[in-house]
MIDOSE-1310 file (N, C-alpha, C; in nm, 2 decimals, decimal comma, always signed):
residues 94
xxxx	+1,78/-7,86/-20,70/+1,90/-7,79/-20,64/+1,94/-7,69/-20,74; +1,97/-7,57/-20,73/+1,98/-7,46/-20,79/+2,20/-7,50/-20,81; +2,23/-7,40/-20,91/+2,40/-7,39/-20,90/+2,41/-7,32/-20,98; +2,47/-7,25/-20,96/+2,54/-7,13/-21,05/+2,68/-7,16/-21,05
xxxx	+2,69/-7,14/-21,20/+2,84/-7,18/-21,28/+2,91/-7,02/-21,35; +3,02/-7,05/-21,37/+3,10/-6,95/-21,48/+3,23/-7,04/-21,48; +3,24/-7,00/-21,65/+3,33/-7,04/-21,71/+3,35/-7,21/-21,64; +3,24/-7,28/-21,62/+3,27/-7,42/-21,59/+3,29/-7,47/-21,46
xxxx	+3,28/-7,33/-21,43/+3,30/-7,39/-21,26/+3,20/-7,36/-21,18; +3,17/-7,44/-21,09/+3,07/-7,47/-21,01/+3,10/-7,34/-20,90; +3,00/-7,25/-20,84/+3,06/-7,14/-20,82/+2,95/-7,12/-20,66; +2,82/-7,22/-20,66/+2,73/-7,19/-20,56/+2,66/-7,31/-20,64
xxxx	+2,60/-7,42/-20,47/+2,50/-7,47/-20,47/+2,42/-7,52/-20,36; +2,33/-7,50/-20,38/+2,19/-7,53/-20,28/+2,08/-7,56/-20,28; +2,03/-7,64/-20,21/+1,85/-7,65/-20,24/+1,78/-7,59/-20,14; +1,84/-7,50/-20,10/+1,78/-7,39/-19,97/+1,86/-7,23/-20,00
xxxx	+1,81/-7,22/-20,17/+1,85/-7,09/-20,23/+1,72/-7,03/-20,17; +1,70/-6,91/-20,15/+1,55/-6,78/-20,19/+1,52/-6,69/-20,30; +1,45/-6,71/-20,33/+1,42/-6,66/-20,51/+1,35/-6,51/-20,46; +1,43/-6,42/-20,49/+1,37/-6,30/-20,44/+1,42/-6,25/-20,58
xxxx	+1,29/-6,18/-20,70/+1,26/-6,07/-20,82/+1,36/-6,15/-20,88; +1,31/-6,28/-20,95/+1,37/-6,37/-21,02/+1,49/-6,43/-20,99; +1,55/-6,39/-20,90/+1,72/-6,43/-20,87/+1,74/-6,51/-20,71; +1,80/-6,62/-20,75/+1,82/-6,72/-20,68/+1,96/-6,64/-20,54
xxxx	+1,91/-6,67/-20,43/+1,99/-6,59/-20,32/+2,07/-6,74/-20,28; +2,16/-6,74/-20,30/+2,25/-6,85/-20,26/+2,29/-6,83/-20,08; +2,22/-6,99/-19,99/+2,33/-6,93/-19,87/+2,46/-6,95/-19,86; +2,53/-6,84/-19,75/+2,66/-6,88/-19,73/+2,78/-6,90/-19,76
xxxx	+2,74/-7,01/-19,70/+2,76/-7,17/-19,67/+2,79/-7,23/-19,80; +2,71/-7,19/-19,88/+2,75/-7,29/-19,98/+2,77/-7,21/-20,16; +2,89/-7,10/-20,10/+2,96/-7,02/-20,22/+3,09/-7,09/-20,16; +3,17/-7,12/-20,31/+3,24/-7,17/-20,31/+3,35/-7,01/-20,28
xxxx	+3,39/-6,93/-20,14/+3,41/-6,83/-20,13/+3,57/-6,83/-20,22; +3,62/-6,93/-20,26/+3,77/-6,90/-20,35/+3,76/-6,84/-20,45; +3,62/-6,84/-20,49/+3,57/-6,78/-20,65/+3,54/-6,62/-20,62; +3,50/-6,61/-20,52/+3,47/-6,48/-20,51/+3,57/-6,37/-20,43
xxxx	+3,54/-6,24/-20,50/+3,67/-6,12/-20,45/+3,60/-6,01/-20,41; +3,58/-5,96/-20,28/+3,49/-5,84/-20,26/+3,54/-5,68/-20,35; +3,48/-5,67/-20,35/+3,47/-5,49/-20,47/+3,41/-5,39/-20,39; +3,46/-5,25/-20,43/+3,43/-5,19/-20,36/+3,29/-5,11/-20,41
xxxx	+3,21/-5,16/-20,50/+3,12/-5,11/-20,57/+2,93/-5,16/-20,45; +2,92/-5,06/-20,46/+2,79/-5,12/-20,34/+2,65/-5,03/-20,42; +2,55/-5,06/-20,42/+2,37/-5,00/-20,49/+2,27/-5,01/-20,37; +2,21/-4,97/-20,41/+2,07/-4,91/-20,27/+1,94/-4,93/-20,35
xxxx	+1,87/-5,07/-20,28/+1,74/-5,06/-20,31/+1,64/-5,05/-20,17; +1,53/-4,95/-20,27/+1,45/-4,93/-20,17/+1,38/-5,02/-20,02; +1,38/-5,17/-20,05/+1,34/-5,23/-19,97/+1,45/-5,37/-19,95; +1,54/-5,35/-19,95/+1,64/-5,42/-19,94/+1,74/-5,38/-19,89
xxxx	+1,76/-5,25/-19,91/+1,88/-5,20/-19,87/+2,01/-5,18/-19,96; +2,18/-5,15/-19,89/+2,25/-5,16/-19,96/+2,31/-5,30/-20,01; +2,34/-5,30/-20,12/+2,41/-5,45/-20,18/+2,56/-5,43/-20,17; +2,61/-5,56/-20,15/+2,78/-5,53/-20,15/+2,80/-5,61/-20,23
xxxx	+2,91/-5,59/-20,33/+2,95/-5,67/-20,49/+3,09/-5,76/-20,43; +3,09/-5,82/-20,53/+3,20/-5,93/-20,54/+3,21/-5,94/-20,72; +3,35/-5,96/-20,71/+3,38/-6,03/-20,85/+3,42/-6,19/-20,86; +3,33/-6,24/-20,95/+3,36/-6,40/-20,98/+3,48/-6,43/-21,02
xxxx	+3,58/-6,51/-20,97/+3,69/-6,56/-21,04/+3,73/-6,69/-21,05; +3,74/-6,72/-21,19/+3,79/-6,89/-21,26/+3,89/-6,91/-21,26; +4,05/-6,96/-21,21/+4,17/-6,90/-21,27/+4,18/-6,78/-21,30; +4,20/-6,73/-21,45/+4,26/-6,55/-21,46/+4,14/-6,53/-21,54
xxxx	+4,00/-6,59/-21,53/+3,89/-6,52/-21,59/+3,81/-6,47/-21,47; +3,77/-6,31/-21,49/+3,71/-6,24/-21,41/+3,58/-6,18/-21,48; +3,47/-6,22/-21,34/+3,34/-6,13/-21,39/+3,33/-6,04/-21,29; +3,35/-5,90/-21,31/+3,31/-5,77/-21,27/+3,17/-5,80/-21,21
xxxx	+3,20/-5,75/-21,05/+3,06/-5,73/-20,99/+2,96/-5,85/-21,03; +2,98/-5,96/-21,05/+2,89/-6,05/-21,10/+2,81/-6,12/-21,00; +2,82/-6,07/-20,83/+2,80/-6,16/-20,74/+2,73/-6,03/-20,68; +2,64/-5,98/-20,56/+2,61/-5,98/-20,43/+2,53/-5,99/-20,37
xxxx	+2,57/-5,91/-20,25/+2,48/-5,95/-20,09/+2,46/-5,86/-20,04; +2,37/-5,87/-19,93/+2,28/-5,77/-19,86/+2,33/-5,83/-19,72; +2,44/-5,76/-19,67/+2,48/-5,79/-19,53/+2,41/-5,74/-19,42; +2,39/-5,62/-19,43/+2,27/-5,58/-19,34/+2,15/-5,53/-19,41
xxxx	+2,04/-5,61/-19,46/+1,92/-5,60/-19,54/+1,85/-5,50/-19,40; +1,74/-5,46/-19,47/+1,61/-5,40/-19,41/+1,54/-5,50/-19,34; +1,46/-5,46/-19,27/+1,36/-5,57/-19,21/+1,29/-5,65/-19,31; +1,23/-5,61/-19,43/+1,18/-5,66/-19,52/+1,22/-5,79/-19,60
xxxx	+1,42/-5,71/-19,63/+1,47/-5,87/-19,66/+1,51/-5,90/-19,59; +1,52/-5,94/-19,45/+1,61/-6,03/-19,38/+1,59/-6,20/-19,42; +1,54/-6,21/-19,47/+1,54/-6,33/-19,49/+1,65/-6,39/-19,61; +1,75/-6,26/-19,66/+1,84/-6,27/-19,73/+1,97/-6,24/-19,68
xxxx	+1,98/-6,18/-19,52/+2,08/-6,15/-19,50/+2,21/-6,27/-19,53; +2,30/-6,19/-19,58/+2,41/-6,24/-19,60/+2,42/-6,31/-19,71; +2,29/-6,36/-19,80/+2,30/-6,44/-19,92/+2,37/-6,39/-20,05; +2,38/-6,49/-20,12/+2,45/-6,42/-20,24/+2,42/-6,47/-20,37
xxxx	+2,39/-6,33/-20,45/+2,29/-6,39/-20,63/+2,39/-6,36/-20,71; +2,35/-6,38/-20,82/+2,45/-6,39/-20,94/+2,40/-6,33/-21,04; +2,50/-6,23/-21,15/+2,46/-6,20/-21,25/+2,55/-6,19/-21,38; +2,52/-6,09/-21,46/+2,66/-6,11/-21,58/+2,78/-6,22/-21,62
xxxx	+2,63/-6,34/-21,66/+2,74/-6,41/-21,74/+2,78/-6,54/-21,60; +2,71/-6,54/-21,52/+2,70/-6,66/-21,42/+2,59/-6,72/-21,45; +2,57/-6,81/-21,48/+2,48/-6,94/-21,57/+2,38/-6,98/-21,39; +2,28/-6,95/-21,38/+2,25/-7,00/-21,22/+2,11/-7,13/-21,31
xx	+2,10/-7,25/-21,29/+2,01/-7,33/-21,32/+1,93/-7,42/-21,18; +1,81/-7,38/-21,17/+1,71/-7,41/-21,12/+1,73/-7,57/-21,10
């Protein structure tokens, strides 16, 4: 079962993550959505499409953009629509 933590807190878990270019795609369903704050920061990859960011939040500890998702992926990733990865300082263990 995969889970990704910050600052101690249990932040996503699943054993029906998708490992897409190292990074575990968390569904849903099972982000604890109280931790996360949508941002208005969004990136474009070529075969994925646009990503939409989220900031992680612990109480008053905040990680910048440390979360997103591909709401409307390419045909390529659909198999990620809507999932959600982690980075900067979000601990995700396999």
């Amino acid at each position: 079962m995969a889970r990704a933590m910050w600052k101690g807190v249990v932040v996503a878990e699943s054993d029906e993550t998708v490992l897409v270019e190292g990074n575990h795609y968390f569904p849903p369903d099972s982000v604890a959505s109280e931790h996360l704050r949508a941002t208005d920061t969004t990136t474009r990859c070529f075969w994925k499409g646009t990503a939409r960011y989220f900031d992680v939040v612990a109480g008053d500890e905040v990680a910048s953009d440390a979360a997103w998702s591909y709401p409307e992926p390419m045909e390529a990733a659909e198999n990620i629509r809507g999932y959600i990865a982690f980075w900067r300082g979000v601990q995700v263990l396999p």
